[in-house]
C-alpha positions, 0 to 999 in steps of 0.5 A: 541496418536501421540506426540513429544519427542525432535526429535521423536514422539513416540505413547504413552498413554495419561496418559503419556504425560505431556504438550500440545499445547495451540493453532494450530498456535503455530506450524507455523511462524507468517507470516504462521499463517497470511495464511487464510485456510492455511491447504489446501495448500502445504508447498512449496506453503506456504512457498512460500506466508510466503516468499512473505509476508515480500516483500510485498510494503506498499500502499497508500491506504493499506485495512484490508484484508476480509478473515484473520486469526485473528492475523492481529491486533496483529501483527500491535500492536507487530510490533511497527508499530502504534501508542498506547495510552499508557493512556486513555483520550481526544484528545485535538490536532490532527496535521499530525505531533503529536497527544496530549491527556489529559489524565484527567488533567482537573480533577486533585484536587487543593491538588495533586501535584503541576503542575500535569495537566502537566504531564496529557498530552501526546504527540504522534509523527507521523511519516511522509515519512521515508525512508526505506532500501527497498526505500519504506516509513514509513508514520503513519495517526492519526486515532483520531479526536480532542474531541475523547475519546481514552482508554488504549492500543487504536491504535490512530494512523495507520502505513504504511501496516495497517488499522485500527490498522488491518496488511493490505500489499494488498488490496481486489479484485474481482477475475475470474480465466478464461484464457483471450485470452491468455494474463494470460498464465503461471502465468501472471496476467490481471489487470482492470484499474480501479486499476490504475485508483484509486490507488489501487496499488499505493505506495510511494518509497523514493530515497536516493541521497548523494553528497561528498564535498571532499578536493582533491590534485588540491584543495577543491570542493565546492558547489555552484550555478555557474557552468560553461556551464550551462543554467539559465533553468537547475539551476531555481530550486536550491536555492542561495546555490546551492541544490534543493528547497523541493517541486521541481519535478525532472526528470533524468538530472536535477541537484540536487546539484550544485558542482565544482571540480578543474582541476589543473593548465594547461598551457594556450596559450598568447592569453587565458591569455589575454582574462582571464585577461581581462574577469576575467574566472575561468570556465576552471579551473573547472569542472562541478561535480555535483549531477544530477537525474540518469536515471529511476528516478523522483520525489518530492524533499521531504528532504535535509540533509547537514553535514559539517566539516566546516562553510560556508554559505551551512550549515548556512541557514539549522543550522538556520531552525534547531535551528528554530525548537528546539525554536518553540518546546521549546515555545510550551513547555513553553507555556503549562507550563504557561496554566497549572501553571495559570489553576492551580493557578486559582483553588487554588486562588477560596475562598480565600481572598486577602492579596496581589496582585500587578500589574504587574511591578507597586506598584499598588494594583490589588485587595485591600487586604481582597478582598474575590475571589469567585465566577467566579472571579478567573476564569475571573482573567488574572494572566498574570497582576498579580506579582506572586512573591509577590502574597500572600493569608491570608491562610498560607497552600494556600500560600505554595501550589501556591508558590510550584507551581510557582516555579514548573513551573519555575523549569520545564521552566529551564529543557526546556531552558536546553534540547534546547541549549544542542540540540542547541549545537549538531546543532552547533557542527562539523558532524563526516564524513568520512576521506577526506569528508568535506561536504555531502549532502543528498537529498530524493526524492520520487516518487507514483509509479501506478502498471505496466506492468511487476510488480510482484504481489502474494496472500498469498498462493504462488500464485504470477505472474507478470502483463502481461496486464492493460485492460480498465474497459470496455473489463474486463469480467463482471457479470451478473449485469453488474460489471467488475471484477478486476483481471483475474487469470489463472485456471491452477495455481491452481491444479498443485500447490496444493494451493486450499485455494486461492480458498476457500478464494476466496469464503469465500471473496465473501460472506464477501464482499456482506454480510458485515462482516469480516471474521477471520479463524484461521489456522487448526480450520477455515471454511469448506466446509459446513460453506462456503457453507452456506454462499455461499447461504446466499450471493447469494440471497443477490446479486440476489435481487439486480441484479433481481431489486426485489422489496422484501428486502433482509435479511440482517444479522448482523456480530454477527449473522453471527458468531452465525450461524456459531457457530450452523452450527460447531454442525449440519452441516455434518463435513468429507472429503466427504462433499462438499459445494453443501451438505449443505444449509440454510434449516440446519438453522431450526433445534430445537437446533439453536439459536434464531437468527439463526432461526430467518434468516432462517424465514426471508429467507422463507419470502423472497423467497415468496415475490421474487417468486411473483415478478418473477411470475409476470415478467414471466407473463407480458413477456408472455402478451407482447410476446403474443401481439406482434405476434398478431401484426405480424401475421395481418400485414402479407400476407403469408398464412403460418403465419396463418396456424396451426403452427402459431395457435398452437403457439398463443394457447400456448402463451395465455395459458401463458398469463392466467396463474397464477403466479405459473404456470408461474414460472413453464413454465419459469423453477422455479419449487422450487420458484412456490412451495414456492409461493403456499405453502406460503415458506413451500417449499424446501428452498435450492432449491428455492434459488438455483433458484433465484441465478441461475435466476441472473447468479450465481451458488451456490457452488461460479461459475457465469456466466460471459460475455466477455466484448469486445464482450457481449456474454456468456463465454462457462463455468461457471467461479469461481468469488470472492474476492481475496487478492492480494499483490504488491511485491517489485519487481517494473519494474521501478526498473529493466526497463534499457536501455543505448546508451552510456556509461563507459566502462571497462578500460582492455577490453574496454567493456561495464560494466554490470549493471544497477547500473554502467549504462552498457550493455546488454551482447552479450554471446556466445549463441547470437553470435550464433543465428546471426551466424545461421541466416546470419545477418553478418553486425549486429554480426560484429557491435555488436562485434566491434563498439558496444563493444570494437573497441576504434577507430572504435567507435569514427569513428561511431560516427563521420560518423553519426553526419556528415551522412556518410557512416559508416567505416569498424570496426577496431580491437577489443581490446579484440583481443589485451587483448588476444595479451598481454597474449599470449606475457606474456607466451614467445610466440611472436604474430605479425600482418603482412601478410603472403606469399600468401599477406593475412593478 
């Protein structure tokens, strides 16, 4: 036998080796052995969609794949990215922010330890919108309702990517692989909008925005709402401080952060010191160094974080909401605290008699002593009028037990008090910020994101395109009962990439879909070619009885005897490398070894090729009857002699042959020669070909092919076209990330040019091989503007500028400054260059 010894693999004797694999999967990475029929793709290409996994965006509406592997749910559970319960127990609140379950505090003996309903409960934080360093967000959605009741080790609660406790990165999507009008050319994608429409793609992406207060030379910035030259319309959205409310929709532009930089002294004219001594303005002495939304970016304000060195009245309103928030919990806190000691006490006092109970702040008896309580007594009792530090029983053992417990719930109330002015005096304490910061302030914006053109998308076998066309519901190709698909990709991906199990994915899809289960194939040991076969079939009948508008019920088979079927196909089907889907089929299903429910389908599917059969029978007949009637109708209301001539007898001869005929003979003449056995020998026929009849009948094929029609213009395409479901994920390459355009902008300070990137705001580079293109094309004018007034010709830009805004004509470009760059260099290597005219006058 093959195995593995370090670095080599020598052939040895089973008696030899001493170790085996435990699973296939232990041969792949985790993200590989997500790669449904991972066996029948190429490494590069799985390599690829391994890759393209961990870039995958976190959506809105993330679904559970229908095809996975099985290791979706513990890859969600081993992440860390929902929420477990670590105990059992009954969920008593659910809020977006926590998630609290009693995990049996109620039936907690009066003899155990005392206040231990406290520690019954435990409280679960939710996470809410964190940002991530891709920019996307963190958002967990509690899955429970109050009342639930929730095992050890449950998922109570979803993180972003997973459904259902389930890794969910994409969604599921109806899929033809066609080319369509061109638009699907070299891996581009066709997308229906209806995925924009329902937000199948959408996702949510957090910005991050910092603002430095910083102590500079001229004096300290500051934050503030007062800044010079700025309408009341640009400012209507910052709060007495100078920052953004939360909840506030920013586009680019909008001021974020309102910020004062001084100018320095600068001396001013007699008549400016006049005018500033009697209007008293500062605004010259300021700059306006606000943070605004850079271009590209809009939103909802969702979070503003301060830091400060210093106090000042910026930092003073949020320490307030701060510290608001620590006492709320903390009331919270004591509060149960105070639920859980009286509950506590209440089972304690039941069956004991009074020895004394005063009211509370008085000497006055509550119940007089000897007072038996019994009965609903303590239950009705409010502890809360009682004096519980002189509370007192007639058993001495009672007294202990409702005296620890008192002192346990104050002993508890202290570590509270304690934990809230310790995180009270952290909010209190200075921010550690870099040198020369005395302030920062970060504000969160976040924004939903539909999918684009231009956006990139992948599956999980390395097939990734980019968005090239959004096109409405109405023009997608469509199948034969009218459903538009959801995605068009082109065929031609396919077999030069070598990366088939999208397309044995894209079947075993589809039958998930119509047939309700989920499929698991583990890598190396999942479905073949005959499983999928099989239920290729089963799902067709399905999806013909709906599309035939058949009167008969389709089968319906549930997941666990899907799984038993498949089970039983493992040992009967045909297993090698010559068989194909179409060698397979339901009639596998009869064989004496099946189990019961295997069986049982298949006699339900006999069933209901009959009762289908009828209907269709009776379909071909009424269409004969009514094809009959109305060439009656032509041929009396016609004059022609050649209209009731022979051919035109022969022609009514036959459609009244059609008209009277059985209904077997019907689906005979109408080409369903397996359906018109089935009806006379009462489903003794052959069951296969007879659903092949019936899926061809609805438009469909049985080895996963329909025929589709072009939504634009109605008609039949010319092929038969490969149609499923498909797991498509949306890639954290966003066109909205990329998309840049500018006008104006910084420029280098040697070179005078334009800087490059969208991070500094630059422009596009005009390299050597563009110049040439405008240098073979003669556009003359364009390559002289794009070389000086467009670049770096200081002078000549200015002039530009300056004859647009009046509506002159444009001057004649200067020099560039990259000619007097190279002037410089060539004088640091001794040479002397001067600009001047030669003999002849030229310059």
């Amino acid at each position: 036998m093959l195995t593995r010894k370090g670095d080599d693999y020598p052939l040895l004797a089973p008696e030899h080796i001493e170790y085996m694999d435990v699973a296939p999967e232990q041969l792949v990475s985790i993200a590989a052995a997500l790669i449904p029929f991972l066996e029948h793709d190429d490494a590069n290409r799985a390599l690829m969609g391994s890759n393209m996994q961990r870039q995958s965006v976190p959506l809105l509406f993330p679904s559970a794949p229908l095809v996975g592997t099985g290791l979706e749910e513990k890859v969600a559970r081993d992440s860390g990215a929902v929420i477990v319960a670590s105990r059992g127990g009954t969920v008593t609140r659910v809020t977006a922010d926590e998630i609290l379950i009693d995990a049996g505090g109620k039936r907690a003996k009066a003899s155990s330890a005392p206040l231990s309903r406290l520690s019954q409960h435990d409280r679960y934080r939710v996470k809410k919108f964190w940002r991530t360093n891709q920019d996307t967000a963190i958002n967990q959605r509690p899955l429970v309702q109050v009342g639930d009741t929730v095992t050890e080790g449950q998922v109570i609660a979803d993180g972003p990517a997973t459904d259902h406790g389930e890794l969910a990165l994409g969604s599921n999507v109806v899929v033809a692989f066609m080319p369509w009008y061109g638009h699907n050319f070299e891996d581009a994608i066709v997308l229906s909008e209806r995925l924009v429409k329902d937000d199948v793609y959408s996702s949510i992406h957090i910005q991050e925005l910092e603002l430095h207060v910083r102590d500079t030379k001229r004096g300290q910035e500051e934050i503030t709402r007062e800044i010079p030259n700025v309408s009341d319309e640009a400012l209507v959205d910052l709060d007495e401080r100078g920052i953004v409310r939360i909840g506030a929709h920013v586009v680019p532009g909008d001021i974020l952060v309102g910020k004062i930089t001084p100018k320095g002294e600068t001396e001013l004219s007699p008549e400016e010191k006049l005018l500033t001594a009697i209007f008293g303005e500062k605004a010259k002495d300021v700059k306006d160094s606000s943070l605004k939304v850079p271009p590209g970016m809009k939103g909802v304000i969702i979070d503003v974080k301060i830091f400060s060195r210093i106090e000042d009245q910026v930092v003073e309103k949020d320490r307030g909401e701060r510290i608001g928030e620590v006492r709320r919990i903390e009331n919270d806190e004591k509060a149960r605290i105070s639920t859980a000691m009286l509950e506590e006490l209440a089972d304690l006092l039941e069956g004991q008699d009074v020895a004394l109970m005063l009211k509370a702040g008085t000497v006055e008896e509550f119940y007089p002593a000897g007072t038996k309580l019994s009965g609903a007594m303590p239950k009705d009792l409010d502890l809360t009028e009682i004096d519980l530090k002189t509370l007192r029983v007639a058993d001495p053992a009672a007294n202990d037990r409702i005296r620890a417990t008192i002192d346990a719930a104050a002993a508890e109330r202290a570590k509270i008090e304690e934990k809230a002015e310790d995180q009270i005096d952290k909010i209190l304490q200075p921010d550690e910020l870099p040198p020369g910061v005395i302030q920062l302030v970060k504000v969160y914006i976040a924004e939903k994101r539909k999918v684009s053109v231009g956006d990139k998308m992948a599956g999980r076998h390395g097939n990734k395109g980019i968005v090239a066309r959004i096109v409405p519901e109405e023009d997608m190709p469509f199948l034969p009962n009218g459903e538009p698909v959801d995605i068009v990709l082109n065929p031609l991906g396919v077999p030069s990439r070598m990366n088939v199990g999208q397309i044995l994915e894209t079947h075993l899809g589809w039958c998930a879909q119509l047939l309700g289960f989920e499929a698991k194939t583990p890598v190396f040991r999942g479905a073949d070619e005959a499983e999928v076969g099989t239920l290729l079939r089963l799902a067709g009948y399905k999806w013909a009885a709906q599309a035939l508008y058949l009167r008969a019920p389709a089968p319906e088979p549930t997941s666990e005897v899907i799984t038993q079927m498949v089970d039983d196909l493992k040992r009967l089907a045909p297993h090698g490398e010559k068989t194909a889907m179409e060698d397979v089929g339901i009639a596998l299903l009869a064989d004496a070894s099946a189990a019961p429910s295997t069986r049982a389908l298949h006699d339900q599917v006999r069933t209901f090729l009959v009762e289908a059969a009828k209907d269709l029978g009776a379909r071909e007949q009424q269409q004969s009857r009514h094809a009959l009637a109305f060439h009656q109708a032509w041929v009396e209301e016609a004059d022609d002699a050649t209209l009731t001539g022979p051919p035109s007898k022969k022609v009514m001869k036959d459609l009244e042959a059609k008209a009277e005929a059985s209904p077997a003979d019907a689906l005979v003449a109408g080409g369903y020669p397996a359906l018109a056995e089935a009806l006379e020998s009462n489903g003794k026929g052959d069951i296969d070909a007879s659903v092949e009849e019936l899926m061809r009948a609805a438009g469909l094929l049985p080895y996963g092919k329909a025929r589709l029609c072009d939504g634009r213009t109605g008609q039949e395409f010319e092929g038969d076209v490969t149609v499923g479901s498909i797991y498509m994920l949306k890639l954290s390459h966003l066109v909205d990330d990329k998309i840049h355009a500018r006008s104006i902008g910084p420029y280098s300070l040697v070179t005078q040019q334009p800087l490059a990137g969208k991070a500094q705001f630059g422009g596009q580079r005009f390299g050597e091989m563009e110049v040439w293109a405008l240098e073979a094309y003669g556009a003359a004018h364009v390559l002289q503007e794009m070389l000086t007034v467009k670049s770096d010709d200081v002078n000549g830009r200015s002039k530009v500028y300056e004859a647009i805004v009046k509506g002159q004509n444009l001057p004649q470009p200067g020099i560039p400054e990259s000619f007097n760059v190279l002037v410089k260099e060539l004088q640091a290597l001794g040479l002397k260059v001067t600009l001047g005219t030669t003999a002849d006058g030229d310059e």
